[in-house]
Structures are given as C-alpha cells and as structure tokens.
Wavefront OBJ file of the C-alpha trace (Angstrom):
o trace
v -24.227 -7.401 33.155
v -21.595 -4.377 34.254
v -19.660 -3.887 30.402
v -16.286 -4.137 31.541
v -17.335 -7.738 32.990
v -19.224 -8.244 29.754
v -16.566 -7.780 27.542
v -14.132 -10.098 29.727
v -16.725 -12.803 29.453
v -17.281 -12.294 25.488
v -13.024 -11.876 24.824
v -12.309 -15.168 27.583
v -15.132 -17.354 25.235
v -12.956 -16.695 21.978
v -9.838 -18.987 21.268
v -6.525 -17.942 21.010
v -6.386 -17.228 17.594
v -9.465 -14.945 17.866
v -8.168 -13.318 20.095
v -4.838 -12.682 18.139
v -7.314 -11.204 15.007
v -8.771 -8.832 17.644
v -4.766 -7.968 18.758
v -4.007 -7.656 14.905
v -6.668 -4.619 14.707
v -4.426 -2.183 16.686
v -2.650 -0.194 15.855
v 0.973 -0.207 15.765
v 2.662 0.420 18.981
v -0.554 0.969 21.214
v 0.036 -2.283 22.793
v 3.605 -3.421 24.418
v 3.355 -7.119 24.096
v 5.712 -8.299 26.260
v 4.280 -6.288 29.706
v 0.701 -6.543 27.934
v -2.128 -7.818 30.652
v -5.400 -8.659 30.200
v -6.376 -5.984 32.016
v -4.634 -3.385 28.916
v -6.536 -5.578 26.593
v -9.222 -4.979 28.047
v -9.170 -1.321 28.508
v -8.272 -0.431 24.981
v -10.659 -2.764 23.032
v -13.465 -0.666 23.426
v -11.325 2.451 21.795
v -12.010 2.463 17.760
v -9.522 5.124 18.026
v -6.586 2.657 18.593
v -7.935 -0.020 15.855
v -7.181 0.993 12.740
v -7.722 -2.317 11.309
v -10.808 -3.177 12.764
v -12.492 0.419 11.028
v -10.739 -1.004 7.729
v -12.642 -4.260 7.922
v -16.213 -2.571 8.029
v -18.794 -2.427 4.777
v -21.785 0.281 4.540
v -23.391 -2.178 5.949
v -21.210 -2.322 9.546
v -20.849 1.447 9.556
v -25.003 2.021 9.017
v -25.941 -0.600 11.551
v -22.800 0.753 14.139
v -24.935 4.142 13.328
v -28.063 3.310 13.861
v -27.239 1.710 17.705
v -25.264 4.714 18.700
v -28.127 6.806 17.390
v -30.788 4.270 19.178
v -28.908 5.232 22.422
v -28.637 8.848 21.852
v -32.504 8.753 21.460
v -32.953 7.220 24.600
v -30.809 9.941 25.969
v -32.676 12.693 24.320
v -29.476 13.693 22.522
v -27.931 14.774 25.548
v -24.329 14.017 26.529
v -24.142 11.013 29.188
v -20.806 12.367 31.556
v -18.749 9.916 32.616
v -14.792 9.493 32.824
v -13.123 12.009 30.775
v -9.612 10.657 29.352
v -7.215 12.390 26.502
v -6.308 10.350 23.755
v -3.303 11.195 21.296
v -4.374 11.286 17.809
v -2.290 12.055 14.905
v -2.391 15.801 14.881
v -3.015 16.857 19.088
v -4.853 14.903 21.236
v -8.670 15.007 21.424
v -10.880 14.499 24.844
v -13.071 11.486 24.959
v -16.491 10.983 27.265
v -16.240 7.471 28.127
v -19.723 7.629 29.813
v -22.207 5.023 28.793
v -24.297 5.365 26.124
v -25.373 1.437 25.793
v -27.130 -0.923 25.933
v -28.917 -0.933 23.203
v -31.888 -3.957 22.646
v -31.436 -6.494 19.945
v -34.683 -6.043 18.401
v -35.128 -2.341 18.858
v -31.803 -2.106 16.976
v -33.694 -4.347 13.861
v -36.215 -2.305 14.452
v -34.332 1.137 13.895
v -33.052 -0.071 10.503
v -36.304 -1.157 9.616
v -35.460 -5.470 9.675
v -37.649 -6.370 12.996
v -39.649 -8.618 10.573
v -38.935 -12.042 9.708
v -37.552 -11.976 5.951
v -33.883 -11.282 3.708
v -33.856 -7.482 5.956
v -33.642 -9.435 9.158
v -31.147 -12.126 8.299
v -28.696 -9.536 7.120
v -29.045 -7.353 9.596
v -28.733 -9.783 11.975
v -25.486 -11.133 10.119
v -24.280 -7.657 10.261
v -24.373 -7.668 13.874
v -22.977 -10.837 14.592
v -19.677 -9.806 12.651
v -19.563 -6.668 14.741
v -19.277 -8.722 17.807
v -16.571 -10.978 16.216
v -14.673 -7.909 15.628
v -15.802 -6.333 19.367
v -17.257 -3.056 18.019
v -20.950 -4.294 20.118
v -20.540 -7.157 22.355
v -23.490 -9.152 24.212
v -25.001 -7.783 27.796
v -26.334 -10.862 28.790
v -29.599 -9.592 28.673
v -30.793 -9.766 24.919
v -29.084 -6.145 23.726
v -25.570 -4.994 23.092
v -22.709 -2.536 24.828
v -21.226 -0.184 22.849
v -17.720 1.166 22.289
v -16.213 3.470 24.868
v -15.855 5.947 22.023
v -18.945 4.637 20.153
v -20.699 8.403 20.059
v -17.229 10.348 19.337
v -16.329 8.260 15.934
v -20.451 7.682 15.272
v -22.567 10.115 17.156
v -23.205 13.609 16.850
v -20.291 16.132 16.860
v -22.110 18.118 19.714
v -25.421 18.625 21.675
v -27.753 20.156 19.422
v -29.536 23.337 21.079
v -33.188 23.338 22.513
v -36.021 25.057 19.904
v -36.216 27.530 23.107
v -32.606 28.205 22.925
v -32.211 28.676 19.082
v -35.319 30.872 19.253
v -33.625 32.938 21.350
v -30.785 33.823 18.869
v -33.129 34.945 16.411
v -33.682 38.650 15.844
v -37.375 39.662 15.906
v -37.708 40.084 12.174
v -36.928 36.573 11.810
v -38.941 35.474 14.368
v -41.957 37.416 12.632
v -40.902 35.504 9.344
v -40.941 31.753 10.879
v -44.530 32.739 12.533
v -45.839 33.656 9.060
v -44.713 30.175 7.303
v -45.814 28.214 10.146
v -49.172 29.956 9.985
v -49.449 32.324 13.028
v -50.244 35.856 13.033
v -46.956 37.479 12.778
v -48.166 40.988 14.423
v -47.793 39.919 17.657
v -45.547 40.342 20.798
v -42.048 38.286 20.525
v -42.564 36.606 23.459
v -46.343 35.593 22.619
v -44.298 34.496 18.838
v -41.834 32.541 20.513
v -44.437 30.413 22.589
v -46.544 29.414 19.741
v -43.370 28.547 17.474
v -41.988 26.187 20.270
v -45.517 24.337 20.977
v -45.262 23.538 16.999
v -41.787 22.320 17.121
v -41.759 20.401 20.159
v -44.809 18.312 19.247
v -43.981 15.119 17.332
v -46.720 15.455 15.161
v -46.828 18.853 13.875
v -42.409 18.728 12.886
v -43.682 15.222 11.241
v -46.282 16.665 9.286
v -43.771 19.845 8.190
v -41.266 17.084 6.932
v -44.329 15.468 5.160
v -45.053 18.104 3.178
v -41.308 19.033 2.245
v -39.980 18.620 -1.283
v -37.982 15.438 -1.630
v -34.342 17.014 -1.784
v -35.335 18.937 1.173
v -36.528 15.807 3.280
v -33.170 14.234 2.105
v -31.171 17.178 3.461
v -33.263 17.748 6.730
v -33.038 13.996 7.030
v -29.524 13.846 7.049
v -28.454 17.012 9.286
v -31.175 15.675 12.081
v -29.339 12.068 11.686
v -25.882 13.345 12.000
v -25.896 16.210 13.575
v -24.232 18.242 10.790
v -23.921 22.143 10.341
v -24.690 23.991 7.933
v -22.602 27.655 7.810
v -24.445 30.660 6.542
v -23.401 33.452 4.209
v -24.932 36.276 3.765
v -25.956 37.602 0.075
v -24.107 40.804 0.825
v -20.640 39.108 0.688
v -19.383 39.596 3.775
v -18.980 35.515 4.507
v -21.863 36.231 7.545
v -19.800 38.491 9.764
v -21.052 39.315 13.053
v -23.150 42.619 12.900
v -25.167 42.112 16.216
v -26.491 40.200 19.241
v -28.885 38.077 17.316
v -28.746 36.005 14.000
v -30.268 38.616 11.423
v -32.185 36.724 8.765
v -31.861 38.346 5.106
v -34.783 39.926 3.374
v -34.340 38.456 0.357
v -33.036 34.761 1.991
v -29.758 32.932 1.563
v -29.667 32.383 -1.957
v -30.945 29.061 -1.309
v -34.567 27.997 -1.524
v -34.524 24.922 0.093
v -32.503 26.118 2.756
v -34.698 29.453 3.035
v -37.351 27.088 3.178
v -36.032 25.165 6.351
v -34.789 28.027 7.979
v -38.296 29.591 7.756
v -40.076 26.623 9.337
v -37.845 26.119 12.172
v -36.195 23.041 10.877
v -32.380 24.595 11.338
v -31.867 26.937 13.676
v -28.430 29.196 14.903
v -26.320 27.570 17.171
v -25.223 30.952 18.211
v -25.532 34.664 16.174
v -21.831 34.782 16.713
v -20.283 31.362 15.110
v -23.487 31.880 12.076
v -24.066 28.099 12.131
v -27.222 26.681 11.674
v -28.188 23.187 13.043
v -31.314 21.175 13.488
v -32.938 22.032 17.003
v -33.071 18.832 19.848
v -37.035 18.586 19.759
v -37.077 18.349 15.973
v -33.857 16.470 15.410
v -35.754 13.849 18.046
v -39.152 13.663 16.293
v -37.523 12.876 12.848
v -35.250 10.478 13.929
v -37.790 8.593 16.035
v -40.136 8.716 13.229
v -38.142 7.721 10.435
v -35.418 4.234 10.177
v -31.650 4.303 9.655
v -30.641 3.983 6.456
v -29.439 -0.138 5.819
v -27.932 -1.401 2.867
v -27.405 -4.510 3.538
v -25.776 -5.490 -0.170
v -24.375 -3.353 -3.189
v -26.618 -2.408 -5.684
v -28.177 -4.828 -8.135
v -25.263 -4.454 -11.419
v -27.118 -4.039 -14.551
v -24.492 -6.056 -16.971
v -24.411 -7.193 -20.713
v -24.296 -10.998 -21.069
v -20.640 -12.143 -21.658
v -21.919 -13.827 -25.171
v -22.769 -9.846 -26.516
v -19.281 -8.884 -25.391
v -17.779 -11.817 -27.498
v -18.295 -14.211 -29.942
v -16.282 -17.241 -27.822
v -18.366 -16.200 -24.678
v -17.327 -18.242 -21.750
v -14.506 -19.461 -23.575
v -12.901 -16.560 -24.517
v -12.472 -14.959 -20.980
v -10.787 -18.503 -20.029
v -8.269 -18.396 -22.496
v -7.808 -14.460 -21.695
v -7.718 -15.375 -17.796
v -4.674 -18.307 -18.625
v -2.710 -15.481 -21.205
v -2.789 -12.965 -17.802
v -1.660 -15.714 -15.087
v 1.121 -16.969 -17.660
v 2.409 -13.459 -18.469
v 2.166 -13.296 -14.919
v 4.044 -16.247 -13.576
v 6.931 -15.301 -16.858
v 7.263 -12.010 -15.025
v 7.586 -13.482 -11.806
v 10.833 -14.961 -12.441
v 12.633 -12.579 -14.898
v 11.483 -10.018 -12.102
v 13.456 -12.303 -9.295
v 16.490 -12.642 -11.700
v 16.359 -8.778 -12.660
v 16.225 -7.905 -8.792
v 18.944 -10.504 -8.404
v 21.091 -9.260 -10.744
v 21.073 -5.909 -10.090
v 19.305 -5.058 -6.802
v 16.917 -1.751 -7.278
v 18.431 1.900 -5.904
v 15.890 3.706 -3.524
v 15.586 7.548 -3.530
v 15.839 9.342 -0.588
v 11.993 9.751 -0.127
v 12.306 5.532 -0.135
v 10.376 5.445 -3.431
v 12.640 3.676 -6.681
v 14.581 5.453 -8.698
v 13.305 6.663 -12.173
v 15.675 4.001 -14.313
v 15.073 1.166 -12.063
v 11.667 1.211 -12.798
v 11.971 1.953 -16.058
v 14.584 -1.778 -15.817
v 11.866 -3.696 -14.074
v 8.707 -2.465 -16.747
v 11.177 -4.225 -19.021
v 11.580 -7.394 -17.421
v 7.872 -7.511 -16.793
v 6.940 -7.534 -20.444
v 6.596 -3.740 -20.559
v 3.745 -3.758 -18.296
v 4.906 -1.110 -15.658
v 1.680 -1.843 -13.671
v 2.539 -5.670 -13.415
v 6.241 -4.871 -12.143
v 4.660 -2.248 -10.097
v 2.261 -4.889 -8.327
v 4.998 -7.427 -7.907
v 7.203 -4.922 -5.962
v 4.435 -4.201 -3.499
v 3.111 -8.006 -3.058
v 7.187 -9.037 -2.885
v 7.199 -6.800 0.161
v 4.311 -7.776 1.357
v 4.771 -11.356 0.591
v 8.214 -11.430 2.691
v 10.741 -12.487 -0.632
v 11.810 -8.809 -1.325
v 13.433 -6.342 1.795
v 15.271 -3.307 2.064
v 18.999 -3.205 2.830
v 21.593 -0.154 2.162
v 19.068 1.838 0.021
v 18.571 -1.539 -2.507
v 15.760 -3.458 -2.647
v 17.342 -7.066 -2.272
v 15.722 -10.694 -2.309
v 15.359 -11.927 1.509
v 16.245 -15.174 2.288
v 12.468 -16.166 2.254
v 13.644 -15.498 -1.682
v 14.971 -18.977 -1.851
v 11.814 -20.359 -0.642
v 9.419 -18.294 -3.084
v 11.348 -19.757 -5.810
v 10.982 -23.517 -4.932
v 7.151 -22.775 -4.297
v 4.933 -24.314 -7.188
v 3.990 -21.813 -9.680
v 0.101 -21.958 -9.116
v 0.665 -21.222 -5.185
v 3.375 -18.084 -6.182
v 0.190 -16.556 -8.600
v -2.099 -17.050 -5.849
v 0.043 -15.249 -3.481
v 0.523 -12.450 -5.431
v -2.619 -11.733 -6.443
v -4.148 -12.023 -2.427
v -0.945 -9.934 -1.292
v -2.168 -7.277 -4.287
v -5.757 -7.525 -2.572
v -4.443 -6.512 0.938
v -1.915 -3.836 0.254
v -2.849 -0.172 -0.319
v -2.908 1.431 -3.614
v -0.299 3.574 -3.282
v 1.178 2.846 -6.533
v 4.702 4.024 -5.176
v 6.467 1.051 -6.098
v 8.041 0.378 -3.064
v 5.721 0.154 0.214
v 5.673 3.469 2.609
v 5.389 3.101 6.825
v 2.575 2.354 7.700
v 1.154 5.769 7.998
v -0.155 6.564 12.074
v -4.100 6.274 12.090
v -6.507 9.324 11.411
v -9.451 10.014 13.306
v -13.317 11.927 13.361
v -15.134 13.774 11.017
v -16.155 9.918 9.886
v -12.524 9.955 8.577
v -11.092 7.316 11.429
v -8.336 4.740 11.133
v -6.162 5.056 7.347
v -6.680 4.615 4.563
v -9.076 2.800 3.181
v -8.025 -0.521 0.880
v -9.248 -0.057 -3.022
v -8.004 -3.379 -4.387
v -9.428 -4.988 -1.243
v -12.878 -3.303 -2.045
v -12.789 -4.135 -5.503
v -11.510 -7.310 -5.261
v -14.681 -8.211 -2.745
v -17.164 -6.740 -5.292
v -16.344 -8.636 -7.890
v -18.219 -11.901 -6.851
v -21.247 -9.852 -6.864
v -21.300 -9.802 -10.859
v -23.390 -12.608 -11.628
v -22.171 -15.518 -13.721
v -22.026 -15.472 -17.583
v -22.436 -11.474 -17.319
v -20.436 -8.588 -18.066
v -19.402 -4.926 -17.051
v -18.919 -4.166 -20.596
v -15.953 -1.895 -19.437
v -11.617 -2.570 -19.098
v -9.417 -0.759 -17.280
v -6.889 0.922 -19.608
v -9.496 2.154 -21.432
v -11.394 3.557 -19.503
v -8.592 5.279 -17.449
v -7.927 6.407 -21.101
v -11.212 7.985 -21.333
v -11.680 9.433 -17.830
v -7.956 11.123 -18.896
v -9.786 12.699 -21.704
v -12.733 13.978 -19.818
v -15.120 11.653 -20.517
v -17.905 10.827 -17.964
v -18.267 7.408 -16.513
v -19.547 4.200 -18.049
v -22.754 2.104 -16.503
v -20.094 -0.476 -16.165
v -17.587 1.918 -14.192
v -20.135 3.100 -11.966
v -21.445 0.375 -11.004
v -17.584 -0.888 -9.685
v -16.706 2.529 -7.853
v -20.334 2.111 -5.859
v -19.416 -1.297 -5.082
v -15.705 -0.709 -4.125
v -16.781 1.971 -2.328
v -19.707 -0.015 -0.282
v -17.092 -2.695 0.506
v -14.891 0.030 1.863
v -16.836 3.246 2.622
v -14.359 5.497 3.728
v -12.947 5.692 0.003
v -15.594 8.204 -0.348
v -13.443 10.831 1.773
v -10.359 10.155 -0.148
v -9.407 11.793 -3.210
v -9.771 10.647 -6.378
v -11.305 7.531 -5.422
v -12.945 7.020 -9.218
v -9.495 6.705 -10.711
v -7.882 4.645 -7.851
v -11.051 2.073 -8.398
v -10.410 2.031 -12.175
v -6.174 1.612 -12.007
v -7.220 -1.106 -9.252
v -9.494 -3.283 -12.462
v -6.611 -2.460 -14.622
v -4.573 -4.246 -12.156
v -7.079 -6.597 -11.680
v -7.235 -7.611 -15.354
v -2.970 -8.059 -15.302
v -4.192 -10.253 -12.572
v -6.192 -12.819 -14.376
v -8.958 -11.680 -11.844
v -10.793 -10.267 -14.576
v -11.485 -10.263 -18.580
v -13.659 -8.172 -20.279
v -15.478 -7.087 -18.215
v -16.246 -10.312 -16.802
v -15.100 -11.710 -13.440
v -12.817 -14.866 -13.963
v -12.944 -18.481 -11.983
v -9.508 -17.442 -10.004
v -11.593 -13.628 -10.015
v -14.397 -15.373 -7.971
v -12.110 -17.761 -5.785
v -10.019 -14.383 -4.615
v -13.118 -12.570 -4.077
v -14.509 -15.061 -1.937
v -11.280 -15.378 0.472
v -11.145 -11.513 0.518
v -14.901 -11.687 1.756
v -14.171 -14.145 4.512
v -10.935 -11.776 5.593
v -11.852 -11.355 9.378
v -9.418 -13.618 10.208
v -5.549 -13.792 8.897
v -4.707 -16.280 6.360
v -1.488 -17.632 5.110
v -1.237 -16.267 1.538
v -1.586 -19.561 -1.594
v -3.463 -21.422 0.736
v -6.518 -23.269 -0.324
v -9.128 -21.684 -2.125
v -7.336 -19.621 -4.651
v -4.801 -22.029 -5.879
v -7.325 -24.596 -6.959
v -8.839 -21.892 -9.364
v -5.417 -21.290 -10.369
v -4.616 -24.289 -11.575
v -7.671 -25.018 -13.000
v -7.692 -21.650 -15.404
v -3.853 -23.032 -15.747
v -5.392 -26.270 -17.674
v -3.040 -28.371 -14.722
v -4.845 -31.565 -13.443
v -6.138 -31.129 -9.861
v -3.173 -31.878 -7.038
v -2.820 -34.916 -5.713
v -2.297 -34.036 -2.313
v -4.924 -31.765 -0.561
v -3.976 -28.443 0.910
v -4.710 -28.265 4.596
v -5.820 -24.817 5.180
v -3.022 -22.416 6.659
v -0.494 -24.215 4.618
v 0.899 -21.972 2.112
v 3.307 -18.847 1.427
v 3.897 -17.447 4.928
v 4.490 -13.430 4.958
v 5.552 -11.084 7.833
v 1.471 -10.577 8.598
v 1.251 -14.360 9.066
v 4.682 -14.532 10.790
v 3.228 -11.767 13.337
v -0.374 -13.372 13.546
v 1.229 -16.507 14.749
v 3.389 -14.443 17.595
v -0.022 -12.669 18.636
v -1.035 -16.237 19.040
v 1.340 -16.684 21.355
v 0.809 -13.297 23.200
v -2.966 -14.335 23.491
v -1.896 -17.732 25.268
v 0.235 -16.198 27.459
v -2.166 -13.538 28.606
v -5.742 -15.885 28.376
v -4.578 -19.397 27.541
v -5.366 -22.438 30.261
v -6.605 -19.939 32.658
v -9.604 -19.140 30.099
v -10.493 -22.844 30.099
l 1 2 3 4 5 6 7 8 9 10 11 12 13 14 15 16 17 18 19 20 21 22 23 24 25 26 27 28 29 30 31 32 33 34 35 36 37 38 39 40 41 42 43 44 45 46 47 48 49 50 51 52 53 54 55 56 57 58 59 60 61 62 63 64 65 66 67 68 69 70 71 72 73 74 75 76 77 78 79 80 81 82 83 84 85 86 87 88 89 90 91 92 93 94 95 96 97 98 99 100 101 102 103 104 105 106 107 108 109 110 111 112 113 114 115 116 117 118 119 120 121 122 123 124 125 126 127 128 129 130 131 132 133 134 135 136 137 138 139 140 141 142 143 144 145 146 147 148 149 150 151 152 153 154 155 156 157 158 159 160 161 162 163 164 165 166 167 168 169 170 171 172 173 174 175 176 177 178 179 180 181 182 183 184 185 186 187 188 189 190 191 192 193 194 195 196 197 198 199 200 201 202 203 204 205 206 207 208 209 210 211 212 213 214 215 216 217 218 219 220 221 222 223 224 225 226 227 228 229 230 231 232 233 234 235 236 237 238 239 240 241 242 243 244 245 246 247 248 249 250 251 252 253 254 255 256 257 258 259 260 261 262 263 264 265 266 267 268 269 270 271 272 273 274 275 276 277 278 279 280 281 282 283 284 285 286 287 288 289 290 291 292 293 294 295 296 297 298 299 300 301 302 303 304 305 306 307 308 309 310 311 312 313 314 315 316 317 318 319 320 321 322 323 324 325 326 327 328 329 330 331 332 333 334 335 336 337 338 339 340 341 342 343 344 345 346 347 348 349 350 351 352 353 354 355 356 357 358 359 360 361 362 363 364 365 366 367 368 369 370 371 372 373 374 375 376 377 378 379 380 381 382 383 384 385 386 387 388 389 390 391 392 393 394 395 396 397 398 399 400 401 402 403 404 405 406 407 408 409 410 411 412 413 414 415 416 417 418 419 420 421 422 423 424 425 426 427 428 429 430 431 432 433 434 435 436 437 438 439 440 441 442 443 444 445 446 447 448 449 450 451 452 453 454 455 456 457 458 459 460 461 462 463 464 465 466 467 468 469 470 471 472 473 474 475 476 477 478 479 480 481 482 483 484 485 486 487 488 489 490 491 492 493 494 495 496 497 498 499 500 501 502 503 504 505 506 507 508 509 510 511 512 513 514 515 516 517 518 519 520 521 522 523 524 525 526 527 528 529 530 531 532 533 534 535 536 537 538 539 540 541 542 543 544 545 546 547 548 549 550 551 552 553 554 555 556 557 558 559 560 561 562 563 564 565 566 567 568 569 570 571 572 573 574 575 576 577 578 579 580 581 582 583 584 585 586 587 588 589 590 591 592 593 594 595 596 597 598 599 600 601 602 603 604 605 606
C-alpha cells in the first residue's frame, strides 16, 4: 500500500482520543487548529522534526529498534541516498534541507531479525512490543503487506549523516606512501605499481568475507569502535603528531611515519577500515563496501530492559526492614501534605515577586523554604507541580493562586499528594523555581526534540528495583559526596543507567549524573522512595509514568490508592472512575485536541 494512503488508513482506525495523543506530540505552534485539515495532519506526522513529544516518549529500546529499521533500509539501498522531494524545514537555529524520498518498507521479521529477536523467546516478545508502541506513537506504521513505512525524515534524525565514499574513491585520496603501508598490513607486496596496489586493496575490501575476517581478528575495543563508526556513519578527524591540527599540505591525505598517536586507530587506518573522505577536510570515515559487510554481518544493538540492579536486601539496610521504609514513606507524604497548605497560605498571603529573567526573587524563596519546613527542594517542587497542576499562575510579575486554587484546596488530601508527585514526574528539572517557556525543539546530531525529562526517567526506573531490595544509596548524601569528588556508588550507577535508558537523550545533556541524583533527592521528599528502597506509592507512580503514552488527569486512580494506603486511611468508599481527578492545563488542552480530532476525523472515520 502507497504510505501516504497507509498512514490515512492506520490514523482513520484510531479513536478520537488517540488521535488527540498523536496531536499532543507537536510541537507548539506547528499546527493551527482551527484551519487544521486532515490533509496537514497528515503531512506533518511523518516529520520527527515537528514532534517534540513523541522523541521524549522513546526508551533505548524505541531509539535502537527505530535504528536498526532505518539502517535495514539503508542496507537495502547500499547506503546510497534515495532522491525524492526536497523540502526546507525551520529548525531552531536556520533551517536544514530534508530528502523526503523513501527509504521504507522495511519487513517485520527481517527487522527481528536485524536486532537479533527472529526466534521465538523473551528477545522476540519485546521486540515485538517495542514495535507495536512505535506504531501507537506513528514513528513506523503498517504497509499492509507484513512490514512497516518509515518516517519522512526517518534517515535525517536516524541514518547516516552522509553517503559514505566507495573503497575506490577513498583509495584515491591516499598518497602512495600510504597506499604502500595498507598493502603491507593486508599482506601484499608493497613494491609494486600504485595502480596494481590499489586493485588488490579494493578486491580485499569489497569482498564480504575477507573485511569480516579483518574485524575477526581485531582487538575488542577496536571491533567496538569500527563497529560503531560503520553503524552510524560517524567521523573521525585526524591530527597530525606535528601539531599543526592536520592542515592541508597537498593533494592527497599524507599518512604519518610514525602514525597518529593512536594504535588502534593506526591499526584501522592501516587495514583499510577508515578511510579520508577527502585530503582536504582530513576526515576519516568507514568506506561503503566495508561499512556494508559489517553491518550485514553483525545485529543492531537491542536492549530491550535496563540492566539487572545488583541491590542489598532492605533487612541489611535496617533493622525494621519493610516496616521501616513504611513509616519513612508516611513521615515524607505528611511533611508533604503540611507543606502543601502553609505553602497555599504563604502564596496567599503574600504572592511571590518574579525577577526580570521570570525566575523568583532571592527572599521569596528563601520565605517559601520556610513555610515548607526548611526543605527548599520541597517548596521548590511544589512551585513547579502548582504550575503545572493549574492552582498557581502568573499575574503582574507575582506568582498568585488561580481560581483552580479554590478547587485544589477542597480536593481530598490523598488525591492533592498524588497530583503533585505525577505533576513532579512530568515537568523538567529545571530547578528554577518557577517554570520557563517551553523552550522551541532542537534537532540532529541524535540531539532532536528538548530536553529530555530526568524525574520522568527516574521515576519509570524505579519499579525495576525488585521488592524487599535496596540501592543502598540517598540522595542528599550522595549529592554530598559527588560535591566532594567522590566517585559514584553501585547504587548511584545503577539509577543514572536506568534514568538514562528510560530517557536516552540525557546522555547529551550536561551533567546528567547530578540532575539524576537531585531528581532521588526529590524523589525521597516525595515519599517515592526510602532508603534506598522504592516505596508502595514509589511503585504505583512508576507504573502510571510507564503507561504515559496517553494523557491522564493528574490524582486519578492508581496513585491515590497507594497514597492512602501508606497514609494508614481505610480504602474509599466510592471507586475512582479513571480520568476523574485534578484536571491541569495539559488535561484541559488534551480534551480540546479531542475536540479538534472530531472535528477533523469524527463520524466521517466511522
């Protein structure tokens, strides 16, 4: 089936308020609601560039598998461009040129196959979970035929940066001495003529089996690097010993005597495994006919989970055990909800001044770490969720209480916790005290689409500490220790690699160790965790976080049952109905996209 037609068919079978989600993932202002068509829906779906909040939604997982189908395609294409309609897209910083030609479709099983899951077992039932959330979210939707189209812009976010050069082309930047020097490592006489050198170099390197048996006999670190660069298509820039950063001293790449300063990249270089792009630019890449074997020979990376955690059990860390983190877990939602309202009547008393940069004013915060117990993290968290939550606005350079304010006050307490601590989970750690614009999306270099969400990471890995088991780290101390120079705990580690597989892109950011260790601090002010040890209203907020695709009212059921429950209140009488809750602007603008959708696809998709 045609994609265009494909993707109508897979967007029309979705109900409304799917189809509001999939609105909700642009960005904002790409899409003018009120003279929206389908047809504009349509069109800029299949542009990752305009969805920042669909690229904040993926795990490792997503990005390796969304990977491993643009690379199946590119394979198919020999790693040569596929031209099609050209179109200029604004990005924050210029605009960049995007090839909407077709890359897709890519076959369901040959895409388990390429992350090594074709058999039946665990590997294939991920993997095949993996891809069915991708075409929830419309980053690979169904062909009709068994495979999957990709996005319009699928190899410019995913693929490689640029068409690698042939081995006949590279070889032809090389100045003779290096040529003579490749011919000796790959075991050829290296008297001879150039062009009689050149010949026998490129039969090695464009056979399959002879670049597979070269990577076979590579030290591991360098099978890791080649591995990578042939995957992603990544440079590597060269500088010569002499200190002269590689300038330009002739027609051809000139090799140095005495190498790079680099053994294992002396080693590549010698075997034909990187090659120059051009003798002017002095980058090095991995030739097409190699890059090809390797890649056809070896799987896609696939982690399909976070690492196993190696913990300490929780009746080690104390002598109550279970117990204790209980009673910790009530002391943190108490202090919590005792906060909450000296907060409201603080804010009410004496709305906060904002600075001119929109950030509060020194002494205000200093006023609401007061009224929060002294906790200037807690006060900070409330400011953020009150935002987020709808109860706190900005008027005149004050932050005021809304009129939602009179609301949040008559809510029950356990739904008010709740709702903080799943507003905390969706909001940036920006620690500003006082939420920023939204920032305008950033794009390539594996960069795309914001910033990535820390809490929202952390706050998803913590359901994969098992029961009755600890970290055997906290927060403030270790943010004490990493302040003193100290290296990372087991503990620690283990949360930043899980954070960080929950939301890859933290990788990029900076300082993403201490924004994943003020996150557990917050988490522990939270009641989410204790010890070390993830809590029962820890668990129920990691669970909604995991099943985030689709927009939830905030203190709905799930997390307010744990609430109460760590609370010591009996169980409610009346039963939540799901959607019932705190309503914030997110949920007040998911309900008008529902409305949008209806308008554009309602009875006529029937």
């Amino acid at each position: 089936m045609d994609r265009r037609a494909a993707l109508e068919s897979h967007v029309r079978s979705m109900p409304p308020e799917r189809v509001a989600d999939l609105l909700a993932t642009f960005s904002e202002g790409v899409v003018r609601y009120p003279r929206a068509t389908p047809e504009t829906v349509l069109y800029l779906l299949p542009l990752l560039v305009y969805r920042r909040r669909a690229f904040e939604r993926l795990t490792l997982a997503h990005h390796q598998m969304i990977y491993a189908a643009v690379g199946l395609a590119e394979d198919r294409n020999d790693l040569l461009a596929v031209h099609g309609e050209y179109e200029v897209v604004r990005v924050p910083g210029g605009r960049v040129v995007l090839n909407r030609g077709e890359l897709g479709p890519v076959d369901h099983e040959e895409l388990l196959a390429k992350v090594d899951a074709e058999r039946p077992g665990l590997a294939r039932v991920r993997a095949e979970e993996t891809i069915a959330e991708l075409v929830d979210l419309v980053l690979l939707w169904p062909d009709g035929q068994g495979g999957y189209h990709l996005l319009d812009d699928a190899r410019y976010q995913f693929g490689l940066p640029q068409d690698p050069p042939s081995v006949e082309a590279g070889l032809g930047e090389l100045d003779l001495p290096g040529i003579r020097r490749m011919a000796l490592a790959l075991g050829m006489d290296p008297t001879r003529e150039r062009r009689t050198l050149t010949d026998d170099i490129e039969r090695v390197l464009t056979s399959p089996e002879r670049v597979r048996s070269l990577v076979r006999g590579a030290q591991p670190d360098i099978v890791h690097l080649i591995l990578g660069h042939a995957f992603l298509g990544t440079e590597v820039d060269f500088f010569d010993q002499d200190g002269d950063g590689g300038a330009y001293r002739g027609r051809l790449f000139d090799f140095p005597v005495d190498g790079t300063g680099d053994p294992d990249l002396d080693w590549m270089i010698e075997r034909g495994l990187l090659m120059p792009v051009d003798a002017l630019s002095r980058r090095l890449v991995v030739p097409r006919e190699v890059a090809l074997a390797i890649r056809r020979s070896h799987p896609w990376p696939f982690s399909p989970a976070p690492q196993p955690v190696v913990g300490v059990p929780v009746d080690r860390m104390m002598s109550g055990g279970g117990a204790d983190v209980a009673e910790g877990a009530r002391r943190a939602l108490t202090g919590l909800a005792g906060a909450d309202t000296r907060l409201l009547a603080a804010v009410a008393e004496r709305p906060p001044r904002l600075r001119k940069d929109g950030q509060l004013m020194k002494r205000e915060r200093r006023r609401l770490t007061k009224a929060a117990g002294g906790e200037e993290d807690l006060a900070r968290i409330w400011v953020e969720a009150g935002a987020v939550l709808g109860f706190l606005t900005a008027e005149d350079s004050r932050v005021v209480l809304s009129e939602q304010a009179v609301a949040w006050q008559d809510t029950d307490t356990e739904v008010r916790l709740a709702s903080l601590a799943e507003a905390w989970a969706g909001t940036e750690d920006t620690a500003l005290w006082w939420p920023a614009p939204e920032s305008p999306p950033a794009s390539r270099d594996r960069e795309q689409a914001g910033q990535a969400r820390v809490r929202w990471g952390l706050a998803c890995a913590l359901n994969d500490l098992p029961w009755g088991t600890s970290t055997g780290v906290a927060g403030e101390r270790l943010l004490a220790e990493r302040s003193e120079g100290r290296d990372l705990r087991t503990g620690a580690r283990w949360l930043v690699a899980a954070a960080t597989w929950y939301q890859p892109s933290t990788e990029t950011e900076p300082d993403t160790e201490g924004r994943v260790l003020r996150a557990l601090r917050e988490a522990e002010l939270l009641g989410l965790v204790f010890g070390g040890v993830t809590t029962e209203f820890g668990r129920a907020l990691s669970a909604r976080c995991r099943q985030a695709w689709d927009v939830w009212a905030r203190g709905a059921s799930g997390t307010v049952p744990a609430v109460r429950s760590t609370l010591g209140l009996a169980p409610s009488g009346d039963e939540r109905e799901e959607g019932v809750g705190v309503v914030g602007p997110e949920e007040a603008r998911h309900r008008e996209l529902c409305e949008v959708a209806r308008r554009l696809f309602g009875e006529e998709w029937a």
